[in-house]
N, C-alpha and C positions, 0 to 999 in steps of 0.2 A: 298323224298327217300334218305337215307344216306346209304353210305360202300354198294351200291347194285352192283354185276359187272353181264352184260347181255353180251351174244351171239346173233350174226344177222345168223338167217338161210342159206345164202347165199349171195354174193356181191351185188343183186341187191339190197335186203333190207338193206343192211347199206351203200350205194351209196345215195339210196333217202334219208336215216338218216339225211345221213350228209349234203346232198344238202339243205333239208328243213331247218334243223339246222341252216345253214348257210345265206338263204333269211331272215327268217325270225328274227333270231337274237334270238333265243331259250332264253328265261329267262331275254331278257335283256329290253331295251325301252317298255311300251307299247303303239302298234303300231297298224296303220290299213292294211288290204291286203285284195287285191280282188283274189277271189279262182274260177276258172272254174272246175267243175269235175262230172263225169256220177258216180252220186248215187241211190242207191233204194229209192221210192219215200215213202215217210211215208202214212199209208193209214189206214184210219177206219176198225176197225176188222167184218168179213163179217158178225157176228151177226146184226151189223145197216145195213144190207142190201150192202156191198162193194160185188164186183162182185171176187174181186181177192184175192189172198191169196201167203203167203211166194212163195208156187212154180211157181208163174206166173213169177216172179222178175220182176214187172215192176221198169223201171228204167228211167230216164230223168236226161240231161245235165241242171246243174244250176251253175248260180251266182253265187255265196257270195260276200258280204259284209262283213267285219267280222273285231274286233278287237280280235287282237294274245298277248301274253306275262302277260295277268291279274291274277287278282287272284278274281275267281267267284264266292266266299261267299263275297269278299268287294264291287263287281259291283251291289249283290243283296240288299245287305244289306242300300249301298247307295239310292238302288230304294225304300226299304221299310220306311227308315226316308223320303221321299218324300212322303209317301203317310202317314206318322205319326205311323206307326208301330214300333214296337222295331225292333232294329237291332241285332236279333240275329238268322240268317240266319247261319245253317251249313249244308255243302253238304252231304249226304248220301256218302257210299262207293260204290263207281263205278266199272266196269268192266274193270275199265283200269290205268295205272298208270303212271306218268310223270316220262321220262327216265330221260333227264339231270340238269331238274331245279324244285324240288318239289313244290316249291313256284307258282312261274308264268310262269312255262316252257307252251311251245304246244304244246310239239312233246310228244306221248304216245304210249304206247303197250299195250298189254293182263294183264292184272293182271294174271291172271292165267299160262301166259309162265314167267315171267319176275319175281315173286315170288318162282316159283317153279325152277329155274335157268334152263330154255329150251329157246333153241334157238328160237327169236324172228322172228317173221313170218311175220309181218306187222307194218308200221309204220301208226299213224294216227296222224293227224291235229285237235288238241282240242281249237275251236274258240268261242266266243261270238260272233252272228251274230249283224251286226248295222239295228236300227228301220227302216228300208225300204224295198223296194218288190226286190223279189230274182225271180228273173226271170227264168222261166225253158221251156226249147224245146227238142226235139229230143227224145222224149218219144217213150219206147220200151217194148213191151211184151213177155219174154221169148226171147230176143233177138230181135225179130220181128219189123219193124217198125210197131208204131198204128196205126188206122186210124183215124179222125177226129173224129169219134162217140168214140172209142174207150177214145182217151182223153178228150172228155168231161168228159165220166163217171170215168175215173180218177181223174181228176179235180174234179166233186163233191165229192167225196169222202175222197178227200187228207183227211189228217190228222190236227186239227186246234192246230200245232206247240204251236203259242202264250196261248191258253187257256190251255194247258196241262200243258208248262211252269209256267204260274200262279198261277194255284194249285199246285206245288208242290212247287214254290218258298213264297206261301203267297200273293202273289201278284195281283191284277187288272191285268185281259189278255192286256189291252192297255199298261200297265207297266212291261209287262213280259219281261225276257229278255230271248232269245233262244239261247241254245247253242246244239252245234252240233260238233259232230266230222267227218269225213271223210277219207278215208284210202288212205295212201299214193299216192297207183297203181291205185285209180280214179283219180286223178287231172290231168287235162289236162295242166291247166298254173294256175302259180304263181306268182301275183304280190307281191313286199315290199320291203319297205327301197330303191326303186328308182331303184328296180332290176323284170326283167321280166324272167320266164324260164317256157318254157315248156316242157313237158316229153309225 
C-alpha cells in the first residue's frame, strides 16, 4: 500500500494499532509469537450435517502458534518447490489490506474501510500459523458456556483448516500452510520479540 492515509474510528482502535505494531515489529524481522484470543470457531457448513450456523457464534479460546512479518506467496511457494511444483503461487485479493508494511506488515484492516478512506474499525492480526496443534477451550454457544456433548459435536465438525488450505494453496493438506487472521479486540495476550501484553 503506497500514499494511503487511514483514520482509526476511535482511540481504542488505534491504541491497539499501535500496541500490536509495536510487539510485534510490523514489517520488520520475521518472527514467531504465541497469540491467545476467543475467535469464532470455523465449522462445516450445516449442509454436511453441522448442527450450527453464523447465528449461534460459537466461539472458543485458542493458541496460536504463529509466525508474523512474512510474505505469504514466498512461504507458499517455498512449500511448493518442496513438493516439486512450480513456484508460482499468487494470493488471490483479500478482504483486507496491510496498513503500514505492504510487503510483510501484519497488522490489516477492511479493504473496504481503508480504500474507501472510512474510518478504520478494527484492527486485525494477519499470521501464518506454525505446523502444530492449536489448542482451544472455553467454547461458547451464543455466549453460553457448552456442554460437553455440545463440544464434541463442535469438535466433529470443526472445519479441516489444513485441507482447505491445500486446495487453494496447490498444496498436500500435510504441507499446507494455514493462515489466519484475528481481530484486534479478540486477543487476550500477546507474546514477541521477548515482550508479553495482555488486553
Amino acid at each position: 500500500m503506497k500514499n494511503v492515509s487511514f483514520t482509526f474510528a476511535n482511540n481504542r482502535v488505534e491504541t491497539l494499532a499501535n500496541t500490536l505494531r509495536e510487539v510485534i515489529n510490523d514489517g520488520g524481522k520475521y518472527a514467531g509469537a504465541e497469540i491467545i484470543a476467543n475467535t469464532s470457531v470455523s465449522l462445516q457448513p450445516k449442509k454436511n450435517g453441522c448442527p450450527y450456523g453464523a447465528k449461534d457464534d460459537v466461539r472458543s479460546t485458542t493458541e496460536y502458534s504463529v509466525n508474523v512479518n512474512g510474505i505469504y506467496a514466498n512461504t507458499i511457494n517455498k512449500r511448493r518447490e518442496a513438493e516439486n511444483k512450480e513456484a508460482n503461487f499468487v494470493p488471490k485479493k483479500n478482504w483486507h489490506v496491510k496498513l503500514y508494511d505492504g510487503a510483510n506488515g501484519s497488522i490489516v484492516a477492511k479493504r473496504s474501510e481503508v480504500e474507501n478512506n472510512l474510518p478504520i474499525t478494527e484492527v486485525y492480526l494477519f499470521f501464518v500459523c506454525k505446523d502444530k496443534p492449536m489448542p482451544s477451550y472455553n467454547y461458547t454457544i451464543a455466549g453460553k458456556p457448552a456442554t460437553e456433548q455440545e463440544i464434541a459435536t463442535i469438535k466433529f465438525y470443526k472445519a479441516n483448516r489444513k485441507a482447505q488450505a491445500g486446495a487453494s494453496q496447490g498444496l498436500s493438506e500435510e504441507n499446507a500452510a494455514v493462515v489466519n487472521t484475528v481481530a484486534g479486540s479478540n486477543i487476550i495476550e500477546l507474546r514477541a520479540n521477548k515482550q508479553v501484553v495482555k488486553f
